[in-house]
C-alpha positions, 0 to 999 in steps of 0.5 A: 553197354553196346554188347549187353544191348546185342545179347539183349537183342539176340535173346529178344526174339526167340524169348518173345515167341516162348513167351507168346506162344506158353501164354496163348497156349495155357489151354495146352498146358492145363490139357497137359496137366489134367492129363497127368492128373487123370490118367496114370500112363502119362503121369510122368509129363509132370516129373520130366520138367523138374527133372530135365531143370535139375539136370540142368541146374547139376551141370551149369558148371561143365556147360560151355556157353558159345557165342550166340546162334541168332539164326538157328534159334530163329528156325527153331521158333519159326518151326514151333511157331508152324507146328503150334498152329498146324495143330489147330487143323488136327481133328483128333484130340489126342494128335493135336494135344502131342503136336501143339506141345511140341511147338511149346518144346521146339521154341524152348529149343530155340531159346536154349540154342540161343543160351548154349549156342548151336554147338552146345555141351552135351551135358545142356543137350539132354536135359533138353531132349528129355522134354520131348517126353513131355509130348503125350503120345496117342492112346492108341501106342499108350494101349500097346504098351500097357498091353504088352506089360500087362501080358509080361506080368501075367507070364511072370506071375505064372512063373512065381506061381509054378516056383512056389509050388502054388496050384492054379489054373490059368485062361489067359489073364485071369488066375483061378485058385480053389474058389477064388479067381484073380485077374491080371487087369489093364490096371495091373500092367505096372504103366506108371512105374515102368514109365518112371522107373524107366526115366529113372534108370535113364537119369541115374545113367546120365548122371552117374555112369560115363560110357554110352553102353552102360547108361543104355544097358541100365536102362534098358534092364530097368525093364525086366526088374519092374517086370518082376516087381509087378508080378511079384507084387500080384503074386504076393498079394494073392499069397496073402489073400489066400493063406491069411487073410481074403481081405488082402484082395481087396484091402489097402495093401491091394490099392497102395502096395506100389510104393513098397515093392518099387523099393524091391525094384530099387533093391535089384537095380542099385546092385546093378547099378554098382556092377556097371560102374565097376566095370566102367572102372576096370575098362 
């Protein structure tokens, strides 16, 4: 009983400042979570939870559970405990929502360091890393990204054009096809999908492939391939809208054609996916 009563007590203090600081916090989740409802390039702060406990859940079986880290999982909450209420002093929103969710993620650290031990398994390790993606990074990095997706695109697309033959004009992201002109908007910069995919890619690599090089290299062409599917998702609408149907420009094909050309992503990247576990086989 003695022993049970000494976990109990380990576990009392971080578990306590976790407790306190997510209910004196709701303000910062419901801020997380409108957020994600409202602005696609944060969409996946509602995925990467679910995915990191499943992550967890899949490998509760390969982790070693080490005798009890009282004292670095006090540091951990104590640092959370701090960066939580600095973020209180932040003027700007944006900074303020990133540092106060941080807080909430160090001290659910400190609560897995007390669970794991200090030298947890790695296996318990990046399921916890990966809710340092939850922290929403500021608009202003947000921009860049979307502008540099929206930017590939529109150079993509243009190579898809030139390949099928198709003749068009171009003055920086806007198409002009006989009387019709189509430009590549912010809002088809593909963020939201390269976000996922991206987290997906890194997911199937920690899950299924074994070698660092593999599981970054995944990853990292999961980029190009949702590239191409953005451009070809432009280019195929365009397509349809010019020697079909107008209305393809502005139809429900136009507004909820995301979903079927993932699936050509998902087409190009399982491909690849197989190729890299072979070569992790033969190696």
């Amino acid at each position: 009983m003695s022993l049970q009563l000494e976990k109990a007590a380990n576990y009392f203090i971080p578990g306590s400042l976790l407790a306190v600081s997510i209910a004196s916090s709701s303000g910062t989740l419901r801020a997380l979570i409108h957020l994600a409802l409202e602005d696609n390039r944060y969409a996946h702060i509602l995925l990467v939870p679910a995915a990191s406990m499943l992550m967890l859940w899949l490998r509760r079986d390969t982790q070693r559970l080490d005798r009890a880290a009282f004292a670095p999982a006090l540091s951990f909450s104590l640092a959370g405990l701090i960066v939580s209420g600095g973020s209180l002093a932040i003027g700007d929103s944006d900074l303020r929502l990133a540092a106060s969710t941080l807080g909430i993620l160090l001290l659910g650290i400190s609560v897995a360091i007390q669970c794991f031990g200090i030298k947890m398994d790695r296996s318990a390790a990046f399921p916890l890393l990966l809710l340092l993606a939850c922290v929403p990074a500021p608009a202003s990095i947000m921009d860049h990204v979307v502008a540099f997706l929206q930017h590939a695109s529109a150079e993509t697309t243009s190579m898809l054009f030139r390949l099928a033959g198709t003749p068009f004009t171009r003055d920086g992201f806007v198409f002009s096809f006989r009387d019709v002109d189509i430009e590549v908007a912010e809002q088809c910069s593909g963020i939201r999908s390269a976000i996922l995919t991206t987290l997906g890619s890194i997911l199937a690599g920690q899950l299924f492939l074994h070698r660092g090089w593999t599981r970054a290299g995944f990853a990292l062409l999961s980029l190009p391939v949702l590239i191409l599917k953005n451009a070809a998702r432009i280019a195929g609408i365009t397509w349809l809208g010019l020697y079909v149907d107008p209305a393809f420009f502005t139809g429900e094909l136009h507004r909820y054609s995301g979903l079927p050309f993932s699936l050509l992503s998902v087409g190009i990247l399982l491909p690849i996916f197989s190729g890299l576990r072979r070569l992790e086989a033969k190696v």
